[in-house]
The first five atom37 places (N, CA, C, CB, O) and aatype in JSON, in Angstrom:
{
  "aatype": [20, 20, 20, 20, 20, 20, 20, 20, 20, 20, 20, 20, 20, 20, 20, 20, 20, 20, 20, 20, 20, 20, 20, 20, 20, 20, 20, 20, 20, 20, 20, 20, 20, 20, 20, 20, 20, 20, 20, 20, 20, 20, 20, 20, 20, 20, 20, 20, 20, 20, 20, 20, 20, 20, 20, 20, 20, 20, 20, 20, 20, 20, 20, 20, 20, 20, 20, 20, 20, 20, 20, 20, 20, 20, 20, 20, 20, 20, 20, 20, 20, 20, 20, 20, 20, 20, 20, 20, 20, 20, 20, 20, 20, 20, 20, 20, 20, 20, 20, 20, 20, 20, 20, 20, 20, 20, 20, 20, 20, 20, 20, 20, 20, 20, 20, 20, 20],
  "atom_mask": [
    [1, 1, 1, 1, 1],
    [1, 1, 1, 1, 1],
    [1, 1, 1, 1, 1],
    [1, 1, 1, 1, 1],
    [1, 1, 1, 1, 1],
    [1, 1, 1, 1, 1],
    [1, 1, 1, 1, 1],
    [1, 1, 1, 1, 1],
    [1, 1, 1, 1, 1],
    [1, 1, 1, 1, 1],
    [1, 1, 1, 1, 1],
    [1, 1, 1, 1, 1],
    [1, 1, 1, 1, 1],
    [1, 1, 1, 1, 1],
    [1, 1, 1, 1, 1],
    [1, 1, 1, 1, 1],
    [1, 1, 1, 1, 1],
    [1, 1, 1, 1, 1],
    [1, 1, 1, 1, 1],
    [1, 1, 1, 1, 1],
    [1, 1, 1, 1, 1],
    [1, 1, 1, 1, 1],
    [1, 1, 1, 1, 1],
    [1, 1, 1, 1, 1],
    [1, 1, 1, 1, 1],
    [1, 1, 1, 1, 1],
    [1, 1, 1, 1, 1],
    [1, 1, 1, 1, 1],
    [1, 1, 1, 1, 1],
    [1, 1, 1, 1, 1],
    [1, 1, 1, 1, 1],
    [1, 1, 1, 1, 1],
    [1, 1, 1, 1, 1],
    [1, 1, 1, 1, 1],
    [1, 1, 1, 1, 1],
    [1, 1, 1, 1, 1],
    [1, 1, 1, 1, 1],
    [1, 1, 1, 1, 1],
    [1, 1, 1, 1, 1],
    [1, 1, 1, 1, 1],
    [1, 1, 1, 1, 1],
    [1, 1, 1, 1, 1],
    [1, 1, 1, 1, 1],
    [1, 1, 1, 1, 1],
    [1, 1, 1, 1, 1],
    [1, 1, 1, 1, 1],
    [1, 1, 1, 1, 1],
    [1, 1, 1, 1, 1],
    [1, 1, 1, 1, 1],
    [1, 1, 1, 1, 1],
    [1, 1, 1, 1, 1],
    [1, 1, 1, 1, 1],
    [1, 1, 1, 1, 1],
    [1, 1, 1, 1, 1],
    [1, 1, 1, 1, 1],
    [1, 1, 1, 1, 1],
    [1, 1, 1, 1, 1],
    [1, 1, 1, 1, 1],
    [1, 1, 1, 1, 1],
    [1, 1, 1, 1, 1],
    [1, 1, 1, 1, 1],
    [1, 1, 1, 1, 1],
    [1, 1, 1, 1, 1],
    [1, 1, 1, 1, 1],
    [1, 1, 1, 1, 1],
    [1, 1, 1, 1, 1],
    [1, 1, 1, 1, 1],
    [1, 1, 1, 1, 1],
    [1, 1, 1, 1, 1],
    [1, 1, 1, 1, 1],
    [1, 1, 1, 1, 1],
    [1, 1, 1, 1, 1],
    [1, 1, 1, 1, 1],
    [1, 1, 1, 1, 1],
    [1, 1, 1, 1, 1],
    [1, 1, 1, 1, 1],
    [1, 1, 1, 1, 1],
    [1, 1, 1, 1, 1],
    [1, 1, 1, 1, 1],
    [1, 1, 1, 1, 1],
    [1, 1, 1, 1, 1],
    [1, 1, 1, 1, 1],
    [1, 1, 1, 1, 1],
    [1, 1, 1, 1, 1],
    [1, 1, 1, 1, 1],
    [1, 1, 1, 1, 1],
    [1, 1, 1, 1, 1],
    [1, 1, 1, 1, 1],
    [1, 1, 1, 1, 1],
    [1, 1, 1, 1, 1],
    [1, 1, 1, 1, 1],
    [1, 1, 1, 1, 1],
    [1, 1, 1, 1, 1],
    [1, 1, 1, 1, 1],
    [1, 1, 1, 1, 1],
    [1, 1, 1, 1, 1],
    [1, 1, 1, 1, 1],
    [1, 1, 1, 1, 1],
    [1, 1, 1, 1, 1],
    [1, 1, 1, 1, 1],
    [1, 1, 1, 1, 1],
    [1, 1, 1, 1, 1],
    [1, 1, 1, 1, 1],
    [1, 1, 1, 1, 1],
    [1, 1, 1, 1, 1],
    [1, 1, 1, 1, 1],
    [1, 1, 1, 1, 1],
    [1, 1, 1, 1, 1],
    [1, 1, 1, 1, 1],
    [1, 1, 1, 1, 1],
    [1, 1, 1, 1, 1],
    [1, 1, 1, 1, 1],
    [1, 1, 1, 1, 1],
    [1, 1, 1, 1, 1],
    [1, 1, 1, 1, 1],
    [1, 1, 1, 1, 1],
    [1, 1, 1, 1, 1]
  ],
  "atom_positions": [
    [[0.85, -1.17, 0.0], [0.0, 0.0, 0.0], [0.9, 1.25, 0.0], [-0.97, -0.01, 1.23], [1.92, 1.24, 0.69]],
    [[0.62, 2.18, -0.64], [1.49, 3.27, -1.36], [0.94, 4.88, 0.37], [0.52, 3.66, -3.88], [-0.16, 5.4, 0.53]],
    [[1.89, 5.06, 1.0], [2.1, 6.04, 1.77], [0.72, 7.2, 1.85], [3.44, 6.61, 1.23], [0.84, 7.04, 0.64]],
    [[-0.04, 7.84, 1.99], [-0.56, 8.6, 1.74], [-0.22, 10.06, 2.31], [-1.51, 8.12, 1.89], [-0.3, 10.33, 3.51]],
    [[0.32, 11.31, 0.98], [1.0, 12.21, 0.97], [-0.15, 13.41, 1.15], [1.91, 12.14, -0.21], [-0.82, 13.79, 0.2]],
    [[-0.31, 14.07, 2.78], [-1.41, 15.37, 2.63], [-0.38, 16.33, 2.68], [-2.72, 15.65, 3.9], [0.79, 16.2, 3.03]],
    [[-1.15, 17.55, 2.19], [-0.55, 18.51, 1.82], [-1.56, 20.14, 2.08], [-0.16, 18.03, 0.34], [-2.65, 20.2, 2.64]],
    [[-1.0, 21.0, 1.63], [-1.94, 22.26, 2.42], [-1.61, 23.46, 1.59], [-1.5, 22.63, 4.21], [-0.64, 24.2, 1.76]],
    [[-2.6, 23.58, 0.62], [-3.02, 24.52, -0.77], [-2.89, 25.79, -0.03], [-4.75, 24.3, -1.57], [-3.27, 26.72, -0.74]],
    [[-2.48, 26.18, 1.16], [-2.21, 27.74, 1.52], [-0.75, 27.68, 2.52], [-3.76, 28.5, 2.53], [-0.36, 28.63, 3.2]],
    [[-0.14, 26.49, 2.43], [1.13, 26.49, 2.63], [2.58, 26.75, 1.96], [1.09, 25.69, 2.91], [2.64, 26.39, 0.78]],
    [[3.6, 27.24, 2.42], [4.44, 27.63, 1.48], [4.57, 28.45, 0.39], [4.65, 26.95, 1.16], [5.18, 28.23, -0.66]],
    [[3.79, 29.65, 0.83], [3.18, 30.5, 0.07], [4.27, 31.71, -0.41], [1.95, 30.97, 0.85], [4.77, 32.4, 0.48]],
    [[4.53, 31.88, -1.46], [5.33, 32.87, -2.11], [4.69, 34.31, -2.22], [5.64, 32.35, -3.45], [4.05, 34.75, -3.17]],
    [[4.99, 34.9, -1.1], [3.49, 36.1, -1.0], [4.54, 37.58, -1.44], [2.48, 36.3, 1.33], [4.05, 38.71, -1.37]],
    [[5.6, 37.41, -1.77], [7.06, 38.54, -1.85], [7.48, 37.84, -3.14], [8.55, 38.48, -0.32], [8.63, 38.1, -3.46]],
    [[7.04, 37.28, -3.69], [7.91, 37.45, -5.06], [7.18, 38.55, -6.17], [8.02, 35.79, -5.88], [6.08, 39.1, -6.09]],
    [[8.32, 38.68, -7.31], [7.77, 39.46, -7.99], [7.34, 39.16, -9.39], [8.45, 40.35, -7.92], [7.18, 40.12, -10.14]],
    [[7.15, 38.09, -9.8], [6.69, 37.36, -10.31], [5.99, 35.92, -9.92], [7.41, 37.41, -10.91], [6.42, 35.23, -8.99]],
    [[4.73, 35.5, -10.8], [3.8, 35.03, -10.37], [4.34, 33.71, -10.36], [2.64, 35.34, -11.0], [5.06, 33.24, -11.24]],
    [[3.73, 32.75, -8.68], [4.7, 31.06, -8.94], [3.84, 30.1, -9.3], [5.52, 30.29, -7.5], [2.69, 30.08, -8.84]],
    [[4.1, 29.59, -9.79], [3.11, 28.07, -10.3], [3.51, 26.97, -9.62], [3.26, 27.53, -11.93], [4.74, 27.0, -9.54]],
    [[3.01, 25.9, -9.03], [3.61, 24.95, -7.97], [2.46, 23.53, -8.92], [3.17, 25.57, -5.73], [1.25, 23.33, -8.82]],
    [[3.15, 23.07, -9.47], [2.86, 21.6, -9.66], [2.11, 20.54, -9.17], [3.64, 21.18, -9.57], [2.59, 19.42, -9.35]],
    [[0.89, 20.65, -8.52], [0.56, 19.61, -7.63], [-0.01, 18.34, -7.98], [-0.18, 20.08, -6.85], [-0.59, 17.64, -7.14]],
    [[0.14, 18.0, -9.18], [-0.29, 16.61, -9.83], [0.0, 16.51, -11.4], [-1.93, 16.38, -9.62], [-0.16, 17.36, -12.28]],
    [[0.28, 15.71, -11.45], [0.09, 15.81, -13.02], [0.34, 14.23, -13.66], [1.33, 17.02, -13.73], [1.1, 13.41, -13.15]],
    [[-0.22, 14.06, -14.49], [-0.84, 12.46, -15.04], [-1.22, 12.79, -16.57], [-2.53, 11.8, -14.04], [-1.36, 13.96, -16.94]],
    [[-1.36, 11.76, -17.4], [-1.41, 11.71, -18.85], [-2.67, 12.68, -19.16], [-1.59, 10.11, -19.44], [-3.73, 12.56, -18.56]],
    [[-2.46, 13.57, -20.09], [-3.99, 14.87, -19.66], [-4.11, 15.3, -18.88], [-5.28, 14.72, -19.55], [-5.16, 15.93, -18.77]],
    [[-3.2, 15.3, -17.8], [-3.85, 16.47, -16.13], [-3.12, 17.15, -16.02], [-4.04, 16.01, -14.5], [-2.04, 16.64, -16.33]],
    [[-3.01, 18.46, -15.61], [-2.13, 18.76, -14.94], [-2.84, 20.33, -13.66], [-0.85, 19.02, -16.18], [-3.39, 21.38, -13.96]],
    [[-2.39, 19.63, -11.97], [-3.1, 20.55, -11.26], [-1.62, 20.99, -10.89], [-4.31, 20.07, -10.08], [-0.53, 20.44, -10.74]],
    [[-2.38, 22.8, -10.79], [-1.09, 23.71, -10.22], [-2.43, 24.58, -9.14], [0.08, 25.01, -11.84], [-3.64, 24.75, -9.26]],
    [[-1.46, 24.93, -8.18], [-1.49, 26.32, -7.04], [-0.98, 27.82, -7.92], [-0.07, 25.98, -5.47], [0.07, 27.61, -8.53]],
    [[-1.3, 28.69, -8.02], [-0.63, 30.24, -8.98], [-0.76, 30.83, -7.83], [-1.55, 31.17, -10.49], [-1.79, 30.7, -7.17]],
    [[0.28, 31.58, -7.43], [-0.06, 32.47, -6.09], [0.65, 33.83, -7.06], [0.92, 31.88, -4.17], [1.8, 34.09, -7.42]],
    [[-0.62, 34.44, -7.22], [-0.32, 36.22, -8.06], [-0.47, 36.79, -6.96], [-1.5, 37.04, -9.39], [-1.21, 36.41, -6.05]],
    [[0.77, 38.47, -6.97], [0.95, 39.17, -6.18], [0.51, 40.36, -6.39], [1.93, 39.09, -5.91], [0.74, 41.3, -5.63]],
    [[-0.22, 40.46, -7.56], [-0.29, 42.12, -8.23], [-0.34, 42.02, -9.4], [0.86, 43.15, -8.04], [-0.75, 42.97, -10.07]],
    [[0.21, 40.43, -10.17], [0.65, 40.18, -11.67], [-0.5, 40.54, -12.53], [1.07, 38.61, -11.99], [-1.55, 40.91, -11.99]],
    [[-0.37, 40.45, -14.12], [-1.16, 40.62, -14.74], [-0.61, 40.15, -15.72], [-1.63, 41.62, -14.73], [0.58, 39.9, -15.55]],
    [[-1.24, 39.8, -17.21], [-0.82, 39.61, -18.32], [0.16, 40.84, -19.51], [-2.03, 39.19, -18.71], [-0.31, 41.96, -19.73]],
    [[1.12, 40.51, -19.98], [1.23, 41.79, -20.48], [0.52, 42.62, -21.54], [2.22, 41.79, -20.77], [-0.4, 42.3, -22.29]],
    [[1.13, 43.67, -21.43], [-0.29, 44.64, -22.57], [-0.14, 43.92, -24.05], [0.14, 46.9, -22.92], [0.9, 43.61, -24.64]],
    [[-1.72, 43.73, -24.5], [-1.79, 42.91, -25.77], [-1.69, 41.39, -25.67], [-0.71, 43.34, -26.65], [-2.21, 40.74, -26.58]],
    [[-1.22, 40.9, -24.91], [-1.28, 39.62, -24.7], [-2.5, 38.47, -24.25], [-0.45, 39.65, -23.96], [-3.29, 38.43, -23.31]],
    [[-2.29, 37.83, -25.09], [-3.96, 36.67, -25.38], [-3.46, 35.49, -24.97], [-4.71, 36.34, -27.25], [-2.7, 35.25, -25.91]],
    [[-3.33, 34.41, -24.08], [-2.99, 32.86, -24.1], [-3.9, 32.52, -25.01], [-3.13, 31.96, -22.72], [-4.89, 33.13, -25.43]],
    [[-3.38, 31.36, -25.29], [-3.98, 30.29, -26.61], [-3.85, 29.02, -26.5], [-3.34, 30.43, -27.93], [-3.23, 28.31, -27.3]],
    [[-4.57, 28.56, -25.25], [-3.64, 26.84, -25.08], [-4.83, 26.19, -25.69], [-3.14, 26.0, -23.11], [-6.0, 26.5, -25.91]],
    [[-4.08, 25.2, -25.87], [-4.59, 23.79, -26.76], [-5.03, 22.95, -26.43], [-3.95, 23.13, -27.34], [-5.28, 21.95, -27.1]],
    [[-5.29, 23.16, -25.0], [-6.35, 22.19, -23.65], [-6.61, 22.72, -23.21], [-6.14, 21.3, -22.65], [-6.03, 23.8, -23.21]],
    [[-8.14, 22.45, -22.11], [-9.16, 23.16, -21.45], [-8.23, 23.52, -20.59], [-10.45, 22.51, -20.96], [-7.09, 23.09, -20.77]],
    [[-8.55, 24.43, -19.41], [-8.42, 24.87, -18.11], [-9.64, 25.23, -17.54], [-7.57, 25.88, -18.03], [-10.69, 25.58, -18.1]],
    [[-9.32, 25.05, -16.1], [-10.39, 24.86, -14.98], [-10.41, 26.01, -14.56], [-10.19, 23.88, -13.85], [-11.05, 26.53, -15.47]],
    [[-10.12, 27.11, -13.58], [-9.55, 27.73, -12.54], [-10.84, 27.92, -11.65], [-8.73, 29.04, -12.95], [-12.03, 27.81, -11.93]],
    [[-10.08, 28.33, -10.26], [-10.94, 28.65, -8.76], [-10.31, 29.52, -8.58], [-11.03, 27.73, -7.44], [-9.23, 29.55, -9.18]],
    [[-10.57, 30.32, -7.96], [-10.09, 31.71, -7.36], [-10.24, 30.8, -5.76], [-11.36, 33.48, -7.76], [-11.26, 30.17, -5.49]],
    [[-9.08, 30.87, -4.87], [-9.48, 30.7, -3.8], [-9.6, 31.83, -2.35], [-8.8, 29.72, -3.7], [-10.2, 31.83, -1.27]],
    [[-8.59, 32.76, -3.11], [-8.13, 33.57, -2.31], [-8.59, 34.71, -3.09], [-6.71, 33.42, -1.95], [-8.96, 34.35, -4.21]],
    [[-8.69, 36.08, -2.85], [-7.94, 37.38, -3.5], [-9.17, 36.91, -4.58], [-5.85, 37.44, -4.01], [-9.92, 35.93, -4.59]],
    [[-8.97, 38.43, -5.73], [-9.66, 38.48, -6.73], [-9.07, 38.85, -8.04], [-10.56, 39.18, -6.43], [-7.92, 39.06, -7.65]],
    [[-9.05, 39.01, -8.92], [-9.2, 38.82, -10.4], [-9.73, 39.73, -11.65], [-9.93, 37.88, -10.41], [-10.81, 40.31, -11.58]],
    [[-9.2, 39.78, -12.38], [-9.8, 40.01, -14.15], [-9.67, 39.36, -14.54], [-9.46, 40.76, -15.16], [-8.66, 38.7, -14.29]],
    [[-10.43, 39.0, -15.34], [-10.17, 37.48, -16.5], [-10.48, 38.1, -17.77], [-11.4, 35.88, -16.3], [-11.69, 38.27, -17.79]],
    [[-10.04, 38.46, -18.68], [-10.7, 39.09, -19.89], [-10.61, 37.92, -21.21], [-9.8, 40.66, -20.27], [-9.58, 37.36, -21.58]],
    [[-11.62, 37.78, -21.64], [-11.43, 36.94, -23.24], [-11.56, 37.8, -24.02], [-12.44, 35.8, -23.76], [-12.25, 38.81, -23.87]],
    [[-10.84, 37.49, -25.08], [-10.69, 38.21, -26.32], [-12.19, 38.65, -27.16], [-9.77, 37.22, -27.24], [-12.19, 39.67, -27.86]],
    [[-13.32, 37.88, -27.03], [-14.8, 37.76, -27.53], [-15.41, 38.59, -26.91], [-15.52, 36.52, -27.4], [-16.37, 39.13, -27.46]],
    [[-15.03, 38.98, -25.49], [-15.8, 39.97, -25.04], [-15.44, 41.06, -24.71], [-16.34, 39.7, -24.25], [-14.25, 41.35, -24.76]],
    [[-16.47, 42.01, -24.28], [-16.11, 43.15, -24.13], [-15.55, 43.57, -22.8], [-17.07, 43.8, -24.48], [-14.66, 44.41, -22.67]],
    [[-16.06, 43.0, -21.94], [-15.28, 43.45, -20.85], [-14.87, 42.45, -19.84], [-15.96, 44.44, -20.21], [-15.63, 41.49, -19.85]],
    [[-13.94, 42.37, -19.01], [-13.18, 41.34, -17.96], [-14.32, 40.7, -16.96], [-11.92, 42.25, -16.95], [-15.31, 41.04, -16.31]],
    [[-13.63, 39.71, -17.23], [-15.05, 38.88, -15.66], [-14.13, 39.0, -14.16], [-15.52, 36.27, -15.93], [-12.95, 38.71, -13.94]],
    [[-14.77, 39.33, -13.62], [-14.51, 39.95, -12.05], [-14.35, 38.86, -11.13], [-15.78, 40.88, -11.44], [-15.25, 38.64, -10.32]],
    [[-13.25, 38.1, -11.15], [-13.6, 36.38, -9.8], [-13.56, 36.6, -8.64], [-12.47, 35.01, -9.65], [-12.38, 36.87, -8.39]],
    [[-14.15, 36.66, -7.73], [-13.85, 36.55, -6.32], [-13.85, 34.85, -5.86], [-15.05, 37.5, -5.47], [-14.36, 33.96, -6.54]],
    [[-13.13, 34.64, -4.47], [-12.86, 33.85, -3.71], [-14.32, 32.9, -3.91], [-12.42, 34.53, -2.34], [-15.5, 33.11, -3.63]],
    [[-13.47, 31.61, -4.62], [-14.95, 30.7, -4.75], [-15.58, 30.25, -6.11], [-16.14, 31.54, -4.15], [-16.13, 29.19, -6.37]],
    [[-15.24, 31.89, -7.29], [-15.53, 31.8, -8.33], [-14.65, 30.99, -9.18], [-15.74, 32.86, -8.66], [-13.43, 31.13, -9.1]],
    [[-15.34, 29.93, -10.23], [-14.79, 29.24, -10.79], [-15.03, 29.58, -12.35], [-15.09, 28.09, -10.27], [-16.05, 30.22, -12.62]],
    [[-14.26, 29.24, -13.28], [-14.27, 29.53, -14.51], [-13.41, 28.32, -15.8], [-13.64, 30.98, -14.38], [-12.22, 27.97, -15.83]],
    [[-14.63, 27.9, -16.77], [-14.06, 26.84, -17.75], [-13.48, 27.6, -18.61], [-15.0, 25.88, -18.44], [-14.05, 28.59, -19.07]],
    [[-12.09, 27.17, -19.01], [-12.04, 28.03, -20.35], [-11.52, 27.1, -20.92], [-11.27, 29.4, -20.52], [-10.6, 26.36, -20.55]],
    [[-12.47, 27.12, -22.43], [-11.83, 25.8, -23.51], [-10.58, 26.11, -24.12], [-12.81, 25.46, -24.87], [-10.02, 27.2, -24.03]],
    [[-9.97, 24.67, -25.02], [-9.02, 24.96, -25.82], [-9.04, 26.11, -26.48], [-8.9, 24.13, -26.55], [-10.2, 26.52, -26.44]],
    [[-8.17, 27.07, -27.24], [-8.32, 27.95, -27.79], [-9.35, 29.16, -27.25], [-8.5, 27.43, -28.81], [-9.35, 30.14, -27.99]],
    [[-9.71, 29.19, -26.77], [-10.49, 30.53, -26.19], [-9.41, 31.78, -25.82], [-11.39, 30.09, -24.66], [-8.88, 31.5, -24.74]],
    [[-9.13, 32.51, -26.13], [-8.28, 33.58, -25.97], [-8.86, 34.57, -25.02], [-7.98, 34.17, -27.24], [-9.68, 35.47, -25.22]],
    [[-8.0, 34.07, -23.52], [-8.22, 35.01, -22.72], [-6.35, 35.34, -22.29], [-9.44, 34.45, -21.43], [-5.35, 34.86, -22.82]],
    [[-6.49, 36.69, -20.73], [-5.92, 37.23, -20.12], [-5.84, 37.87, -18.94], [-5.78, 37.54, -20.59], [-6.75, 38.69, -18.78]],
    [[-5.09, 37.8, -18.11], [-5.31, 38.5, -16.91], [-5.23, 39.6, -16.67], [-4.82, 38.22, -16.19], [-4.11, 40.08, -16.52]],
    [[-5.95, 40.1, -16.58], [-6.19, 42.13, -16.52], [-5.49, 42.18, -15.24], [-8.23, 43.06, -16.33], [-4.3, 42.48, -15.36]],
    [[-5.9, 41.97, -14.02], [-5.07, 41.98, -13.02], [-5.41, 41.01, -11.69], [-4.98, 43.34, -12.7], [-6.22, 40.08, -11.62]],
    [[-4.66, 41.48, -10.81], [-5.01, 40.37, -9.96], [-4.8, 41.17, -8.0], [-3.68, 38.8, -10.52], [-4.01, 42.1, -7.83]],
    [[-5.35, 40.77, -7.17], [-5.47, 41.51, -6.43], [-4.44, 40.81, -5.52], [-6.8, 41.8, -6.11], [-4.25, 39.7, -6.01]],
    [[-3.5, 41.01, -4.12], [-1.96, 40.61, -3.72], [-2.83, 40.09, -2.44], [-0.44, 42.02, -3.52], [-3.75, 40.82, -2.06]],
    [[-2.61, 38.98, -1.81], [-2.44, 37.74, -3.0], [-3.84, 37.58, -3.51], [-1.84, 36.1, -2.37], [-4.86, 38.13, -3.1]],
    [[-3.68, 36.68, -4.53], [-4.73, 35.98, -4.59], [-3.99, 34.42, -5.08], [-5.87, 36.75, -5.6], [-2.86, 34.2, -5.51]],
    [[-5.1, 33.54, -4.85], [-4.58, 31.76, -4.76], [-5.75, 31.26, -5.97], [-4.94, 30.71, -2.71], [-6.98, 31.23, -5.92]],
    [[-4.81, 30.9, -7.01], [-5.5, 29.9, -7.47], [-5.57, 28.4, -7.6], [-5.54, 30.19, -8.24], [-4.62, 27.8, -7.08]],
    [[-6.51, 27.66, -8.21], [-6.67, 26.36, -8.47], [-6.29, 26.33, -9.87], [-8.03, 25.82, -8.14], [-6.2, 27.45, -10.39]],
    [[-6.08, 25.41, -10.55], [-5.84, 25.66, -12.12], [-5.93, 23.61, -12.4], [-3.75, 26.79, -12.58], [-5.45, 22.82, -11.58]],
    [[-6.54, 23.23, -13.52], [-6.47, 22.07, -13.63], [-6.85, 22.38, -15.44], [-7.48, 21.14, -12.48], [-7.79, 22.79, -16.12]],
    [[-5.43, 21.88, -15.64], [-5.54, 22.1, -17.6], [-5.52, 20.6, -17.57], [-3.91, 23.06, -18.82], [-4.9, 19.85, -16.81]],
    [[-6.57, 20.24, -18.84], [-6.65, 18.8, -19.24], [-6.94, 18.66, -20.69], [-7.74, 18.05, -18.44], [-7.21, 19.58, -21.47]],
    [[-6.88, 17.91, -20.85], [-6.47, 17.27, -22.54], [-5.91, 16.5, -22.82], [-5.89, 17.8, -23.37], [-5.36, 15.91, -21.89]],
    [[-5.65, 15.95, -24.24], [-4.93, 14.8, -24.85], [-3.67, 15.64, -25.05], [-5.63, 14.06, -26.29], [-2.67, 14.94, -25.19]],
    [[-3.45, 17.13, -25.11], [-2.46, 17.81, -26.29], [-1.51, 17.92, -24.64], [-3.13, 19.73, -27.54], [-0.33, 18.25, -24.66]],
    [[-2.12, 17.65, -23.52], [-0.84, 17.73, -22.75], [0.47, 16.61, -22.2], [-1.36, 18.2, -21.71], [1.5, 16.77, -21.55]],
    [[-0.15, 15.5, -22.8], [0.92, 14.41, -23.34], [0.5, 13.48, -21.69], [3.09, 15.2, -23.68], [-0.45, 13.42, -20.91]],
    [[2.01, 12.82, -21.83], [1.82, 11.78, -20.81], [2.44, 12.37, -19.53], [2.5, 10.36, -21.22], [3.04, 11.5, -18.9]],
    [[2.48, 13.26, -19.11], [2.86, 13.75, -17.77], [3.63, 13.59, -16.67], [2.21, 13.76, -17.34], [4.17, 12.49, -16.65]],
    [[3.84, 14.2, -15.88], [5.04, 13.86, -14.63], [4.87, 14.11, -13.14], [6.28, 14.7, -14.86], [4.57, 15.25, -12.76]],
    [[5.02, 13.2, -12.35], [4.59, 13.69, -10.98], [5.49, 14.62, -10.8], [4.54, 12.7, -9.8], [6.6, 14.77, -11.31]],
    [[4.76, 15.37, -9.83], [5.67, 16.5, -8.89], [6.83, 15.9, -7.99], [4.63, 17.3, -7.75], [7.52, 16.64, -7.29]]
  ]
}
């Protein structure tokens, strides 16, 4: 029987960096879950992501802009709010409020066969 590893999604928290950290917390053929602890970050000006697998996100902490390219104006997340965004959907982070904690779970075939943390 394989150990059972708990762990604590508001531990080890990078709350002083100056750039935004991504922490790895699973990842398997199509999965991959990360922690994002943003301090203030944002996307840069003009900039659209474009991934090629869904993403999940939770806001757990702190709050948010989320802007897609289709619309007109940014969706507002607070603590709790969750958001699908498909392959290709072109969004960005307008900004982000210090801290805020996210959940993030990108899945797909296009993210290959994966690696534990």
């Amino acid at each position: 029987m394989t150990a059972l590893h708990v762990s604590n999604l508001f531990a080890d928290l990078a709350l002083d960096a100056r750039e935004e950290v991504v922490t790895v917390l699973l990842s398997a053929p199509g999965l991959r879950v990360e922690r994002i602890v943003s301090t203030g970050q944002a996307s840069p000006p003009g900039f659209y992501d474009d991934q090629p697998h869904a993403e999940w996100v939770a806001v757990l902490t702190g709050s948010a802009a989320l802007r897609f390219a289709d619309e007109a104006e940014p969706r507002r997340l607070s603590a709790g709010d969750t958001v699908l965004i498909e392959p290709h959907r072109r969004h960005r982070v307008e900004e982000t409020d210090s801290p805020t904690i996210w959940l993030a779970i990108h899945f797909g075939p296009e993210l290959g066969s994966g690696t534990g943390p």
